[in-house]
N, C-alpha and C positions, 0 to 999 in steps of 0.2 A: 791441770787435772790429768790423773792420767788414764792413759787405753782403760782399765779396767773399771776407773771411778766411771768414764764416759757411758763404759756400757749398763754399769750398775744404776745409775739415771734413764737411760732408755729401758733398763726393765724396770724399773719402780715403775717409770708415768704408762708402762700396761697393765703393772700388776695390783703398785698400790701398797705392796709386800716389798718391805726391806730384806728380809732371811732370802725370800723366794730371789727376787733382783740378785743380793749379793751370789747366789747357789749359781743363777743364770749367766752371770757376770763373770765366772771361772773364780771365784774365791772359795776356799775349801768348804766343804760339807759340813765338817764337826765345827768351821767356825761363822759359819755366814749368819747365826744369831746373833752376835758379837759384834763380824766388819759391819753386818748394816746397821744395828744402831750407833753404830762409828761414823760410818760414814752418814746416814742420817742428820750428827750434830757437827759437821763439816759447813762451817756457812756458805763456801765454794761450791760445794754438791747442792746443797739447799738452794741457791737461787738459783742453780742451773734448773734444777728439779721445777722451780719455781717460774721461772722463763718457760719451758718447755708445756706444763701446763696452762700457762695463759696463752700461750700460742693454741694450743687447741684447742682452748674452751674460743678463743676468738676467731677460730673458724665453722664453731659448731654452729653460732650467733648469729645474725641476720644482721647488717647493719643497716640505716636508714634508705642508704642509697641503693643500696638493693634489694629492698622493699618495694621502695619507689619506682626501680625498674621493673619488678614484677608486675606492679599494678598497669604499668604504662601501656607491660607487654597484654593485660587482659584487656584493657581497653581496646586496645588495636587489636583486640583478634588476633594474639599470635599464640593466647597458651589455650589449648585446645582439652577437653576430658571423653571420658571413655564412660559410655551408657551399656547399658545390657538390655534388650530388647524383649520384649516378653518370649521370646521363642530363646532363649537364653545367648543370641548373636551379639560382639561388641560392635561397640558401634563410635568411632571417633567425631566430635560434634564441638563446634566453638561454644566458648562460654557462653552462659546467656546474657540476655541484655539487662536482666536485673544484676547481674554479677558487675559487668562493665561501670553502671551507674555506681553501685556501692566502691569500688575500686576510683571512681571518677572522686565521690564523694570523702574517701579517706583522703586522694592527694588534695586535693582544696582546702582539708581540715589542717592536713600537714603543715600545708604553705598558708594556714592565716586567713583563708578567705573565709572561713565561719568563725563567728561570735556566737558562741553559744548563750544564751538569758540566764544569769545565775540571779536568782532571789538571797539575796543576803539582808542578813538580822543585825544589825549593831547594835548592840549593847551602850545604854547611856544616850541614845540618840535623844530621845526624848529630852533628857534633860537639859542636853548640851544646847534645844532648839530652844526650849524655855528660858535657859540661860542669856541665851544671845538675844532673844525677843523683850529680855526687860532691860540691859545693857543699852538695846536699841532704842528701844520708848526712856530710856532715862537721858541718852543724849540728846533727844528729840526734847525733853522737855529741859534740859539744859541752855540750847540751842535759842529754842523758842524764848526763854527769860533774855537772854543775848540781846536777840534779835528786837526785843519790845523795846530792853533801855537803849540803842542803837538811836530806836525811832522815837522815843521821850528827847533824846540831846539832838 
């Protein structure tokens, strides 16, 4: 790529504007309608354009593990908030202890220690038990003829 396609990517992933990026990128005035939809169907510019955007949406994101630091850090009392007093004083103050528990209670959820009780409906259960309970009473009385001429010989 070159100097000018690099910086016409860095102004698109601010502006979002191909005309504007190519203007900003030093491509001429009267044609930056033109280079950017050019450079726009450039598959080189496009997956840089494409990389560069996933990178910053994957910093805007929270990932799990630094969720789970967060939470670790309200537990322990280390992220602190800011109250306003009736007299309208701030006032720096640990989390409360209801916060810590709910913070307690996500990581546990995270890592599996609750089972939630889900009521679930199947469909055909019924049938499927009726099914199996005549299958069952018909071996049984299979079984049972067997079993009589066994004890007849």
């Amino acid at each position: 790529m070159t100097e000018k396609q690099k910086r016409f990517v860095d102004f698109y992933v601010q502006t979002a504007n191909a005309t504007e990026a190519a203007r900003r990128a030093g491509y001429s005035p009267k044609t930056a309608y033109v280079t950017g939809n050019e450079n726009m169907h450039k598959p080189e510019i496009r997956k840089a354009i494409e990389r560069r955007l996933k990178k910053l949406e994957s910093k805007r994101i929270a990932d799990t593990e630094e969720i789970l630091e967060h939470l670790t850090a309200v537990i322990r009392g280390e992220v602190k908030e800011t109250l306003i007093t009736q007299h309208g004083k701030k006032v720096i103050v640990p989390v409360r202890e209801s916060d810590k528990l709910r913070a307690c209670e996500h990581i546990l959820k995270v890592n599996g220690a609750f089972r939630e009780k889900l009521d679930v409906e199947v469909s055909g259960a019924d049938l499927f038990r009726e099914t199996l309970e005549k299958v069952w009473s018909k071996q049984g009385e299979d079984n049972a003829g067997e079993n009589l001429s066994e004890a007849e010989g």
